[in-house]
LUMTOR-270601 format. One line per field, with one value per residue: x, y, z negated of N, C-alpha, C, O in turn. Coordinates in pm, 1 decimal. Each point is the difference from the previous one (the first is absolute). Example, Ala and Ser with C-alpha at 12.3 -4.5 7.8 and 13.67 -1.06 7.14 Angstrom:
! residues 2
n_X	1319.0|-138.6
n_Y	-569.0|106.9
n_Z	-780.0|138.5
ca_X	-89.0|82.0
ca_Y	119.0|119.0
ca_Z	0.0|-6.0
c_X	90.0|-77.0
c_Y	120.0|109.0
c_Z	0.0|-73.0
o_X	103.6|50.9
o_Y	-1.9|110.8
o_Z	-66.5|-16.9
//
This chain:
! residues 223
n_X	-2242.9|80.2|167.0|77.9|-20.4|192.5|180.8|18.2|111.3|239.6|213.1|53.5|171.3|204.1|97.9|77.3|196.6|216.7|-5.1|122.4|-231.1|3.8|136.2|-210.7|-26.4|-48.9|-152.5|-181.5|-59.6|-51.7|206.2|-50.7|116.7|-106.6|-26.6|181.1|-1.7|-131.9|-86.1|-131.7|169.8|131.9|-186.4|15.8|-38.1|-218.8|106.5|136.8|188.3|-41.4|204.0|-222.5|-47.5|59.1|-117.3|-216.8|-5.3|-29.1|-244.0|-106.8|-22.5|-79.1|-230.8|-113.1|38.8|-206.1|-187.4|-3.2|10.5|-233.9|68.7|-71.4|-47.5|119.8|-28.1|-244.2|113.2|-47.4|1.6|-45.8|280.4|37.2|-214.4|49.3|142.7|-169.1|-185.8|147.5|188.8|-122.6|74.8|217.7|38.6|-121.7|163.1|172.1|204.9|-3.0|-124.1|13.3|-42.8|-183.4|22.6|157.4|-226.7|-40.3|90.7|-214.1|-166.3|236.5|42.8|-35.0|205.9|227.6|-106.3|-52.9|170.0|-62.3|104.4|-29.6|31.7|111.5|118.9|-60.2|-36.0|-10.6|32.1|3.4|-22.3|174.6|-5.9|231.3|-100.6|82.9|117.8|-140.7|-4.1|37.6|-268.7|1.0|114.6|-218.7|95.1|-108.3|14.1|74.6|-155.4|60.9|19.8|181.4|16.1|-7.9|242.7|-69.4|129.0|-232.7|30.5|207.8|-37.9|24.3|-210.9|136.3|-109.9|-144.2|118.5|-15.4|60.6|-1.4|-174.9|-26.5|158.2|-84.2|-125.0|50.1|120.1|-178.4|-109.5|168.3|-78.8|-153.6|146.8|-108.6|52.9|155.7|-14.3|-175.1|206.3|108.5|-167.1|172.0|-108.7|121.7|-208.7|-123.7|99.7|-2.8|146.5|-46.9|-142.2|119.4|-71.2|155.2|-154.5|242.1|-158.0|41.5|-20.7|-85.9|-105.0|120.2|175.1|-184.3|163.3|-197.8|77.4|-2.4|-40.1|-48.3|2.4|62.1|-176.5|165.1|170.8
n_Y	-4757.1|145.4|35.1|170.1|278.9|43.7|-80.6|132.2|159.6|14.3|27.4|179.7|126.5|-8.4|120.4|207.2|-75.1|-11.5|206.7|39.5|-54.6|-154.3|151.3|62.8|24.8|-243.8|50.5|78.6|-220.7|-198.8|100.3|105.6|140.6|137.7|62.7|153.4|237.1|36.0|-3.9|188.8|136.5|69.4|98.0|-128.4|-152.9|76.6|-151.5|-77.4|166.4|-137.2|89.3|34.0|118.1|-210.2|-189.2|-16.4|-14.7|-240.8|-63.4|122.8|84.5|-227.0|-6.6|71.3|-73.1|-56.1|50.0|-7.4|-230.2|-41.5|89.6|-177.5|169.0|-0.3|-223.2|129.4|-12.4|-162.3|127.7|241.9|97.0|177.3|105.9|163.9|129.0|95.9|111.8|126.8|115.4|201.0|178.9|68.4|153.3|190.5|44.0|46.1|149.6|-29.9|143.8|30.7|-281.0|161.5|-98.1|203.8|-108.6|-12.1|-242.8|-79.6|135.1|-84.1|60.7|-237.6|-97.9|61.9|-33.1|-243.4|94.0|-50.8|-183.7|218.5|-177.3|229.4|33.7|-177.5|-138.8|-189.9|77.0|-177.3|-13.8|-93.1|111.4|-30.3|-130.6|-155.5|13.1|31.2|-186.9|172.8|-20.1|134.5|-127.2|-2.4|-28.0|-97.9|191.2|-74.5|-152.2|155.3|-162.7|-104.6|190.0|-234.1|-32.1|-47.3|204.8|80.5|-207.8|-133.8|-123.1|83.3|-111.7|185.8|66.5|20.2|95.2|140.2|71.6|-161.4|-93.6|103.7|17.6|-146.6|45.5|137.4|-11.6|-23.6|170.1|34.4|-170.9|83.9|-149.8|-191.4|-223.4|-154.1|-90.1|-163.0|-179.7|-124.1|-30.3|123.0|-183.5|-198.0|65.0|-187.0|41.5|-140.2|-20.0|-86.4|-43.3|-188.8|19.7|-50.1|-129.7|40.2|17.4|204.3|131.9|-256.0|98.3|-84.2|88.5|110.9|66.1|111.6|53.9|255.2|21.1|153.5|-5.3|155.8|-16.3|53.6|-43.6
n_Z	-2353.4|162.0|24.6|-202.3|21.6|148.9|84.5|-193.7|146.9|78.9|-111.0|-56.7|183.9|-91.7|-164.9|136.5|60.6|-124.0|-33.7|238.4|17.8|209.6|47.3|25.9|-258.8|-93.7|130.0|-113.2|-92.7|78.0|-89.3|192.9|137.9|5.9|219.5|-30.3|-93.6|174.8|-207.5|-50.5|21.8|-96.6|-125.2|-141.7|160.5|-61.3|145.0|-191.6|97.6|211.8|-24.6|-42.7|-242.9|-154.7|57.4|29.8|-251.0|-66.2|-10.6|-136.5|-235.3|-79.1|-20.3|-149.2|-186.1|-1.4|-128.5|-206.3|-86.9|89.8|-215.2|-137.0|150.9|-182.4|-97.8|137.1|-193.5|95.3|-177.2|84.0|4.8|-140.3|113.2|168.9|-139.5|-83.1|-55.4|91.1|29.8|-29.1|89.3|-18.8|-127.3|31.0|201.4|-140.3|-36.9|202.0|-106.6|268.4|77.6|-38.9|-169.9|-24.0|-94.3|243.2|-89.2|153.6|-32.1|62.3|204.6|65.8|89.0|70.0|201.1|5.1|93.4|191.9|-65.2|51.1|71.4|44.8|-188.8|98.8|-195.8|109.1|-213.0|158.7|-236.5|-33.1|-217.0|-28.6|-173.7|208.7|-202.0|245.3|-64.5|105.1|-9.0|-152.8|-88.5|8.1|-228.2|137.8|-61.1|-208.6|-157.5|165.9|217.4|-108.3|170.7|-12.4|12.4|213.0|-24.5|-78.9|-48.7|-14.4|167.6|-237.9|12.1|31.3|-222.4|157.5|129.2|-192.7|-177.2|-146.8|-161.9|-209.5|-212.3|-122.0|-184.4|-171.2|-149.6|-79.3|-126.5|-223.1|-97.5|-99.9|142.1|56.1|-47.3|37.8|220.7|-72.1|-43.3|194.3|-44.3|129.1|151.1|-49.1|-111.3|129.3|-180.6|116.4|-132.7|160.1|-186.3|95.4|-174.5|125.9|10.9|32.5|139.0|136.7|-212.2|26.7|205.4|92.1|-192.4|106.0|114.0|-136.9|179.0|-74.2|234.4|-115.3|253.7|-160.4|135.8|-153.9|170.5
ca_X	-131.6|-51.6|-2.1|-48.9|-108.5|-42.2|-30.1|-114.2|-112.8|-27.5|-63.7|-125.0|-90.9|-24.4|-95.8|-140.9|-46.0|-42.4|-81.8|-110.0|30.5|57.4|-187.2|54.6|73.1|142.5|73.0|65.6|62.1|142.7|72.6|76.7|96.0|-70.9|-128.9|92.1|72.5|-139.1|34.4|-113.3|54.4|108.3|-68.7|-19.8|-209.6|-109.7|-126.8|-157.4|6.1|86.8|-14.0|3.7|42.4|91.6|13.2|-47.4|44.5|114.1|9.6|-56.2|144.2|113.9|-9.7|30.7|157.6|48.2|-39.6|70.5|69.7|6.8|-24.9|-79.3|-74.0|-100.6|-172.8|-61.8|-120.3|-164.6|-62.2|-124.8|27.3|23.9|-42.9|13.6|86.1|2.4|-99.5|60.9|54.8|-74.9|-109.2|65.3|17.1|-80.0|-72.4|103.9|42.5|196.6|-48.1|-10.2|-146.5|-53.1|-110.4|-106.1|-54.4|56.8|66.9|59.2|180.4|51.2|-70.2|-131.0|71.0|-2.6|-115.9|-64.2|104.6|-44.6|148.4|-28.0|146.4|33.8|114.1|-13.9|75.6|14.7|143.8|-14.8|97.7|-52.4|133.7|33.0|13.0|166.2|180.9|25.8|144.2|-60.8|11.7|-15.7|-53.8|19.2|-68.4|-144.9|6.7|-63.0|-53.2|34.2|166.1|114.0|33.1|138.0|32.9|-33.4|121.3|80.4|-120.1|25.4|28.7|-86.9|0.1|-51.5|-38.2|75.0|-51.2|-78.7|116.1|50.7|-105.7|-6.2|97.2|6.9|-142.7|38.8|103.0|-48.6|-41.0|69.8|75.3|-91.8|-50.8|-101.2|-2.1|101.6|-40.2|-89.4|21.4|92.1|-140.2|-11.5|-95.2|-89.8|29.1|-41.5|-31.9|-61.8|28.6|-99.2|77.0|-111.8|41.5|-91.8|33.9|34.3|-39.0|69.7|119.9|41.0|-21.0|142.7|-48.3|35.5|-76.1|-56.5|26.5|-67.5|34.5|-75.0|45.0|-99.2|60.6|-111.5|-23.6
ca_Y	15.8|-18.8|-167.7|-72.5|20.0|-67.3|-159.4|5.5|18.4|-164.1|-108.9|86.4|-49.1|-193.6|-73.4|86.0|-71.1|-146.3|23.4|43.1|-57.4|87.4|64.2|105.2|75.8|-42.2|38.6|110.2|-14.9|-57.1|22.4|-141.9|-36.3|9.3|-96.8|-150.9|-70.2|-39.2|-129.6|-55.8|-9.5|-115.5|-115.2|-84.4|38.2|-104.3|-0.6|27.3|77.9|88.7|114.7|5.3|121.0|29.3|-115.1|137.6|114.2|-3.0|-8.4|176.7|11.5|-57.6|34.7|134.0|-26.3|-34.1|117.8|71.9|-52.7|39.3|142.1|72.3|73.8|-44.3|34.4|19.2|-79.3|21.9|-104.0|-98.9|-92.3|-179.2|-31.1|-98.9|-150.1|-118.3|-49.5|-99.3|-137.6|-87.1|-80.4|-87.8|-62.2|-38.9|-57.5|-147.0|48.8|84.0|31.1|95.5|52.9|-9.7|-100.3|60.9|88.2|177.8|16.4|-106.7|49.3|132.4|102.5|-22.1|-15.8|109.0|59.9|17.6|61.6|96.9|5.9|-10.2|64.4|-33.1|-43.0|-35.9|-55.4|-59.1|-127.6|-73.7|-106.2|-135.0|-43.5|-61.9|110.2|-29.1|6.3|-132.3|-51.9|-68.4|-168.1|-107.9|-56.9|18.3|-70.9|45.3|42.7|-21.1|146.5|107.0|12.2|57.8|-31.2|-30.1|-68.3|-127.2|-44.4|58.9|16.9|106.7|118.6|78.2|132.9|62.2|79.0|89.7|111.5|153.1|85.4|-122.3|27.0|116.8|-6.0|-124.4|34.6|146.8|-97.3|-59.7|121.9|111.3|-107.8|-49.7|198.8|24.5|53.0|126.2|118.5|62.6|67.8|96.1|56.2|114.5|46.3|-46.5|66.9|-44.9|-130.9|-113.4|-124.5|-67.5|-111.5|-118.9|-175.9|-146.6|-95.8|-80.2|-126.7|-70.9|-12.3|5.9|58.4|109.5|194.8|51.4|193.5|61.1|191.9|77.1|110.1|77.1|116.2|74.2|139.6|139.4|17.0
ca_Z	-61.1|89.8|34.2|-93.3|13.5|125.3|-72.8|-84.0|42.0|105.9|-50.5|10.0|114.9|16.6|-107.6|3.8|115.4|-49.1|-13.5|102.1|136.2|101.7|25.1|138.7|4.9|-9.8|64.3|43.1|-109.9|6.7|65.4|34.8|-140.0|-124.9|28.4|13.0|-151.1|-116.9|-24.1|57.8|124.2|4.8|-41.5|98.9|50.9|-43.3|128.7|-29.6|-83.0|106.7|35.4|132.7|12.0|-1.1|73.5|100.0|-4.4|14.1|152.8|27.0|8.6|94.2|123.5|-22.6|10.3|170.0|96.7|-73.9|24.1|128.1|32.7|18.3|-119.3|-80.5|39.7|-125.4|-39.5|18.7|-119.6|46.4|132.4|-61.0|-43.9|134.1|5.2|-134.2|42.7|91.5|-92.9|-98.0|86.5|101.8|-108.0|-51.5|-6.0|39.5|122.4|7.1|134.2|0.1|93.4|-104.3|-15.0|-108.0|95.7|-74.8|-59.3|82.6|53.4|-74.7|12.1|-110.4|-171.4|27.6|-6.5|-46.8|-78.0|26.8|115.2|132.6|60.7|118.9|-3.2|-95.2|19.5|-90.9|-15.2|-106.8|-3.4|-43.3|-59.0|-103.0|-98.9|-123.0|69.8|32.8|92.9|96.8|87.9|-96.8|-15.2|-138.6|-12.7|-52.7|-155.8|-40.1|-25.7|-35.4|49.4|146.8|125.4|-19.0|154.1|-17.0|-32.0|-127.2|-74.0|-74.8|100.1|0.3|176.5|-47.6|79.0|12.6|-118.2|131.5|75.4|79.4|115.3|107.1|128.2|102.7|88.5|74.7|74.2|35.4|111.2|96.7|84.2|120.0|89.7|-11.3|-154.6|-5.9|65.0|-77.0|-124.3|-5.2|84.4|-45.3|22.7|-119.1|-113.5|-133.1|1.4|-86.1|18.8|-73.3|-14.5|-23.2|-67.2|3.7|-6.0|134.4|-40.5|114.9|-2.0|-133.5|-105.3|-24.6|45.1|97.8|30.8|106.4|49.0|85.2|20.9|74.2|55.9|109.1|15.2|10.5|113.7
c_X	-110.2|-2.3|-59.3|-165.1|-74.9|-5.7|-87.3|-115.3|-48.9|-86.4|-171.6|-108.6|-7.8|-82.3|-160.7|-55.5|-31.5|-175.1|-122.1|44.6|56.8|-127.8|96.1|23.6|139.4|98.6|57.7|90.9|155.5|46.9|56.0|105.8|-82.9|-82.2|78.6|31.3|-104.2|49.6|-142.1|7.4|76.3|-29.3|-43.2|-138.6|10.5|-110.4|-111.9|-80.6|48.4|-80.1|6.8|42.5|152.2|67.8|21.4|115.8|153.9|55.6|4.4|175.9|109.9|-37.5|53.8|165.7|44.4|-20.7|132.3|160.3|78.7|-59.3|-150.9|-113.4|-78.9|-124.2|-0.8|-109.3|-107.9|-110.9|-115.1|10.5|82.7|-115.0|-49.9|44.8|46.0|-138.9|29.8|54.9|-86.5|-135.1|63.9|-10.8|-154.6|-116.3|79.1|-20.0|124.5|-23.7|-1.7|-124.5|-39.7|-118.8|-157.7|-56.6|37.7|134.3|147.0|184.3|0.6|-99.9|-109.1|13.6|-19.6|-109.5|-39.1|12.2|-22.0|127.2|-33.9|209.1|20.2|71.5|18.6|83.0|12.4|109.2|-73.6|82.6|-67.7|141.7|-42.1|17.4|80.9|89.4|24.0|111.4|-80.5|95.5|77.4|-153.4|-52.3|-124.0|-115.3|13.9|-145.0|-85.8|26.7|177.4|2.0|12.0|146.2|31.1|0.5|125.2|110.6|-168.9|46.3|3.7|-118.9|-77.3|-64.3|-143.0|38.2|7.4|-80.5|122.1|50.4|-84.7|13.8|97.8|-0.1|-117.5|64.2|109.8|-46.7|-67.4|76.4|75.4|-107.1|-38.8|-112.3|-70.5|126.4|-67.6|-69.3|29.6|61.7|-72.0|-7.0|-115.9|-101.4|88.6|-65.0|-30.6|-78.8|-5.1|-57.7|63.1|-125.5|61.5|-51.9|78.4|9.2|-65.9|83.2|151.8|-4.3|-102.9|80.4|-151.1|31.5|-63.4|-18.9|86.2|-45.7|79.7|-84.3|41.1|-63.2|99.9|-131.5|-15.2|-35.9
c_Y	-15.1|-173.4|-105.7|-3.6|-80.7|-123.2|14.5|10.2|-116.4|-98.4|10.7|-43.3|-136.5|-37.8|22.2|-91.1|-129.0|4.1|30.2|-36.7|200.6|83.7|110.7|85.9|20.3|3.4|148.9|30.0|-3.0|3.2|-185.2|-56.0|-20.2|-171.7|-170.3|-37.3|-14.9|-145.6|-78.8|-38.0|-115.3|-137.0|-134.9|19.3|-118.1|20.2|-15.1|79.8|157.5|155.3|47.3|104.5|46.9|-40.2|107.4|126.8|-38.3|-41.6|118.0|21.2|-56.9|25.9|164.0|-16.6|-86.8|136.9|108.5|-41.7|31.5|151.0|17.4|31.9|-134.4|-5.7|32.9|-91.4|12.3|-80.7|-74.1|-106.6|-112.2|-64.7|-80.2|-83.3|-64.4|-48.0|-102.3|-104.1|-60.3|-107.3|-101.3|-143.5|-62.9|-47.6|-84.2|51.9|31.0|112.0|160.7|92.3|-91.2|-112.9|77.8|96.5|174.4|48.5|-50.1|123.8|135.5|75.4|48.3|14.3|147.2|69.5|-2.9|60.2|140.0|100.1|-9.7|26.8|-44.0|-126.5|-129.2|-143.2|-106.5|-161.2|-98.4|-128.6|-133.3|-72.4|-104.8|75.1|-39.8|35.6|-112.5|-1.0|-48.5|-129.6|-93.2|-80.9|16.2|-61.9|18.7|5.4|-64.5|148.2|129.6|-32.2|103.9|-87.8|-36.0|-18.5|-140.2|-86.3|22.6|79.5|158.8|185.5|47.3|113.4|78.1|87.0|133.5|143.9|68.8|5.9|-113.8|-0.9|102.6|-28.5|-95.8|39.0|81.0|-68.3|-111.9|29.6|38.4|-112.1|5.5|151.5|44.6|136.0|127.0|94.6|64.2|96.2|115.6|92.1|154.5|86.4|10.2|49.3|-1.2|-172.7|-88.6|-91.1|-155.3|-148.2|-88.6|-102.5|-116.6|-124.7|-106.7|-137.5|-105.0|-24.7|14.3|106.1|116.3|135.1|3.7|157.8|-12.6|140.3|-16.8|149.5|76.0|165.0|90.3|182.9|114.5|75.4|-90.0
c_Z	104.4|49.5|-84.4|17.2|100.8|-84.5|-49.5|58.0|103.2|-136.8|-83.7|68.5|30.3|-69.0|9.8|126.7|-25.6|-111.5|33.6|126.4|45.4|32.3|129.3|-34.2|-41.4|160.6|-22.1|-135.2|37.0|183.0|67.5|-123.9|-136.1|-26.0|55.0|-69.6|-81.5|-41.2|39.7|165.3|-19.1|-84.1|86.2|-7.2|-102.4|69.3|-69.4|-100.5|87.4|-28.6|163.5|70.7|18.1|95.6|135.7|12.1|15.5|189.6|55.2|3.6|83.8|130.3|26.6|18.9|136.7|105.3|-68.6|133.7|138.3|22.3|35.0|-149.7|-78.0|7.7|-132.9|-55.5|15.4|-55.6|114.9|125.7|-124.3|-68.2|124.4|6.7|-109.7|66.5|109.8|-100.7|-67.5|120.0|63.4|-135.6|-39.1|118.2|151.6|159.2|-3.8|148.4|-54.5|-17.4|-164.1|19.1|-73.4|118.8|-50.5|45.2|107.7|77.4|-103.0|44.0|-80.4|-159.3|-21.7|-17.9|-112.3|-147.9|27.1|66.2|166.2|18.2|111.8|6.7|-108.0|11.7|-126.1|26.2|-115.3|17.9|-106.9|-31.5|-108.8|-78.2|-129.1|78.7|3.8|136.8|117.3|56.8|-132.1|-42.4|-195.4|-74.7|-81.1|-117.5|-62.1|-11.7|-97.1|-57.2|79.4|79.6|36.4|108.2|-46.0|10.9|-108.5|-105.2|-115.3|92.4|65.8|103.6|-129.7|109.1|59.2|-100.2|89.8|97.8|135.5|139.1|84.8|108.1|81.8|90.9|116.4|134.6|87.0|135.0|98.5|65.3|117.5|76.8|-18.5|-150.7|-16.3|53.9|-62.3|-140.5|55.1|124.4|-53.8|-12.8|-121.6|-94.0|-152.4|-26.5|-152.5|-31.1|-96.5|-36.1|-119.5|-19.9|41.5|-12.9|116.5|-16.4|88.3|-54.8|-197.5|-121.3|7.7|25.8|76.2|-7.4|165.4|10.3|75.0|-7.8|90.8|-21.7|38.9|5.7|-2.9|51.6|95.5
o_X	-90.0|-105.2|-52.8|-62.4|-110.2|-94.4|-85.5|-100.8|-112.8|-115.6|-77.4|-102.7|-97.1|-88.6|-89.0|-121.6|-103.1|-51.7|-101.3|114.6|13.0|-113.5|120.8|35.7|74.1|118.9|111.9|61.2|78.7|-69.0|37.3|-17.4|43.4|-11.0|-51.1|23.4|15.9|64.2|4.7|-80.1|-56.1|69.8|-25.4|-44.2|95.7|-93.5|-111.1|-96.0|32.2|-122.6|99.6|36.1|38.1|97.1|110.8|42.7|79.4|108.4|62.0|71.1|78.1|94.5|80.8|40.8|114.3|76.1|56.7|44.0|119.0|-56.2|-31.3|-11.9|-91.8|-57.4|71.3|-97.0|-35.5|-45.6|-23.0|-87.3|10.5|32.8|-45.4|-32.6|99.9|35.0|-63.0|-66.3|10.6|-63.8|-75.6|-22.8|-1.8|-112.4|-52.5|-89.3|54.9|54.8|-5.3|-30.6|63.8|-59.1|-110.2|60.6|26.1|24.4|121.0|114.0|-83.8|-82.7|-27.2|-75.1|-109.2|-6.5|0.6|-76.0|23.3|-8.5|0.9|39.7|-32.9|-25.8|43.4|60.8|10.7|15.2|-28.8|41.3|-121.6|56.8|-116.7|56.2|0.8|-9.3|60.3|32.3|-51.9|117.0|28.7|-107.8|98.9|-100.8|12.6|0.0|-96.7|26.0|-17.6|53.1|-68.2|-0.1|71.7|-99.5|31.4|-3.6|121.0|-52.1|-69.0|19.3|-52.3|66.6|-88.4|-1.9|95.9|-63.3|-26.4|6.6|16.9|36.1|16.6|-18.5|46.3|11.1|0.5|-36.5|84.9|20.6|-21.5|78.7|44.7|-65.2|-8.0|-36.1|-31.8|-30.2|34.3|-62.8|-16.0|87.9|-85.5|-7.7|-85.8|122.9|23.3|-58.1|-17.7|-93.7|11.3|91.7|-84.9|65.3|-109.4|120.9|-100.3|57.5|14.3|74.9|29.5|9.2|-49.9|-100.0|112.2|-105.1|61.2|-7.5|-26.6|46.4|-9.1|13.5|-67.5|97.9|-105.7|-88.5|-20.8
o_Y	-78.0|-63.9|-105.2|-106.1|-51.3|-10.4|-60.7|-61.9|-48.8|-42.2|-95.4|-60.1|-52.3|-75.5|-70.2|2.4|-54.9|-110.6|0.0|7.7|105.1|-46.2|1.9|69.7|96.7|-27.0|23.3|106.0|91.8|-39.8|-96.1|-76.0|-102.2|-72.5|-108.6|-120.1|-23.8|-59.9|-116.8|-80.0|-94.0|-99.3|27.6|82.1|-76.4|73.5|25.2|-27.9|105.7|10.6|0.6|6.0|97.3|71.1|43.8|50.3|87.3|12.5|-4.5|-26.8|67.5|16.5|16.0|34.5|-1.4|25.1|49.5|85.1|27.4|23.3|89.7|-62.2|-50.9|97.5|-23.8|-30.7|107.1|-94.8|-120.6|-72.9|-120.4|-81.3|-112.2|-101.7|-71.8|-94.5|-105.8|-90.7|-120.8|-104.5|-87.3|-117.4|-119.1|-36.8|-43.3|-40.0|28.8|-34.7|45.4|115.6|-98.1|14.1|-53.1|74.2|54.6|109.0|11.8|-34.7|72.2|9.5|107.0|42.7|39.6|54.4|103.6|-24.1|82.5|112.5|-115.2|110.6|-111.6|-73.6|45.8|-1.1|55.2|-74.8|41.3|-43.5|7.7|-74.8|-26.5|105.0|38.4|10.7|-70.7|95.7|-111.3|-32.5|-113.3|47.0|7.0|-16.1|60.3|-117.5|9.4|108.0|-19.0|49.0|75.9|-120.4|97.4|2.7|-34.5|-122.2|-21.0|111.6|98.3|107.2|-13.1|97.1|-55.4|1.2|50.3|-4.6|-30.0|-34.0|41.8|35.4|-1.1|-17.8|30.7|-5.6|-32.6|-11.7|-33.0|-60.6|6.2|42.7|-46.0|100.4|117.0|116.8|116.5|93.8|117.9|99.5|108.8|50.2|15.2|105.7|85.4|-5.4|68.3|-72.9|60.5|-54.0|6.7|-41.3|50.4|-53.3|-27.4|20.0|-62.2|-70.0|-120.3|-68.7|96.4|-5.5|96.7|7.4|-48.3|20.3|-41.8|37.1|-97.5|45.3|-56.8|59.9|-21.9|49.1|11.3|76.8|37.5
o_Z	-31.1|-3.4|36.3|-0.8|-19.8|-78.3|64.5|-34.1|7.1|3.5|7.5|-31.4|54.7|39.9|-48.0|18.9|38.9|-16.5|-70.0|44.4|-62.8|-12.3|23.6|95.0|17.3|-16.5|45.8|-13.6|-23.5|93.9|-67.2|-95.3|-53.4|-98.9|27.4|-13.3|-119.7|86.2|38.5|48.2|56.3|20.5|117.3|-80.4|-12.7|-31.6|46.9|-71.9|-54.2|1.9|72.3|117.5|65.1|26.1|31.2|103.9|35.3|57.0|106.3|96.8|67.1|77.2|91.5|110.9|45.6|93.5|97.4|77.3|15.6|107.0|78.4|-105.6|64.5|48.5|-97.5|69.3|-49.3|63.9|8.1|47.2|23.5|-86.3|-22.4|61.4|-3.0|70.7|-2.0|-50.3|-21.5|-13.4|42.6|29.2|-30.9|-34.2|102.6|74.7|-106.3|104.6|-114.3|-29.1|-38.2|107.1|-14.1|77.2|-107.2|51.8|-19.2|30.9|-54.2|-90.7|-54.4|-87.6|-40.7|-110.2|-66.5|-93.8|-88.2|49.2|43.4|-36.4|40.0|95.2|-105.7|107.1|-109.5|96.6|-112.3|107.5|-17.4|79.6|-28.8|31.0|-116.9|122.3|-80.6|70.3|-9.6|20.0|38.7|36.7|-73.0|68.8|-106.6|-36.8|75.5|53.1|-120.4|-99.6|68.9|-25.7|22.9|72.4|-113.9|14.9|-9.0|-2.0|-27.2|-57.4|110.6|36.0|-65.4|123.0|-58.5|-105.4|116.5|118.1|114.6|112.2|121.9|120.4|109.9|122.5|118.7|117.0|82.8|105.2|121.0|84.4|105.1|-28.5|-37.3|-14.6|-23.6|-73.8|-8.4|-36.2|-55.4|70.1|-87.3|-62.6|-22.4|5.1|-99.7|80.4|-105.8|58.8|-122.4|71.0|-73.5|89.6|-49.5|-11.7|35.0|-83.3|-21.8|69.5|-70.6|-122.6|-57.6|71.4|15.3|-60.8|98.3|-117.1|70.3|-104.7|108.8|-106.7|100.6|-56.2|62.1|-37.8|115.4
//
């Protein structure tokens, strides 16, 4: 009876999400486990239709399960450091940068990002990346889809690159990081204890058109 209730209530909560974007207090809703089996989690993106909220929250978790992984304490969500770094993704995006250091007066280093947030921390820290946003096969080759196709390999028109889901991104984003010391050092950084994480849709003009995401990860400690 208990298990039956749980199902009812997971599916409940799926249906209450496919209805409303992701908002910040749906973190203190659902339990990791809870928030993988969302089916809004595992849907493929309509980039032109992206929940940005959910997108964020599924990078928040898989990063959380790498710090879980190697023994260390989980970050806590911080609505106004993932609002640091969704404003990043959206600026790298809108006004055509891949940089740490910002093109928006104000706005030119984390520090400034930060501030003006009204965040002074000792301690602070940001990961950004610039992916493909299909379950694509690197170094194939694939063919420009007429308008509102699919994206095929240019050796099998029927073989389909799907896009990715929430859940997919996250993990390739996240993985992606922890392949580079640099970036590893930062997620898995004990010092830092809250995080944020930000994400942006654009279009590769250098490669087909293909979605590509802007992440963003930004770190701070409240001490």
């Amino acid at each position: 009876m208990k298990l039956r209730f749980l199902s009812i209530l997971l599916l409940l909560i799926s249906h209450s999400l496919h209805a409303q974007t992701w908002i910040p207090t749906d973190y203190k809703r659902f339990t990791p486990e809870q928030f993988f089996r969302l089916a809004a989690v595992n849907q493929t993106i309509n980039y032109k239709k992206l929940d940005r909220g959910l997108l964020q929250a599924a990078m928040f978790f898989v990063t959380n399960e790498e710090r879980i992984k190697y023994g260390l304490k989980p970050f806590e969500h911080s609505e106004v450091i993932e609002k640091v770094a969704s404003e990043h993704a959206n600026d790298m995006v809108s006004y055509n940068f891949y940089s740490h250091v910002s093109r928006v007066s104000g706005k030119k280093t984390i520090g400034e990002r930060f501030s003006r947030e009204g965040l002074k921390r000792m301690l602070i820290g940001e990961n950004i990346s610039s992916s493909i946003g299909l379950q694509y096969q690197t170094g194939r080759q694939i063919n420009i889809p007429r308008s509102g196709g699919m994206y095929t390999y240019a050796n099998n028109r029927r073989e389909v690159i799907l896009p990715h889901t929430y859940l997919s991104y996250a993990r390739e984003v996240v993985q992606l990081w922890m392949n580079s010391p640099s970036h590893r050092k930062s997620i898995l950084n004990p010092r830092f204890d809250q995080l944020g994480c930000g994400s942006q849709v654009y279009n590769n003009r250098e490669f087909f058109n293909v979605p590509y995401l802007m992440g963003v990860q930004c770190f701070g400690s409240k001490n």
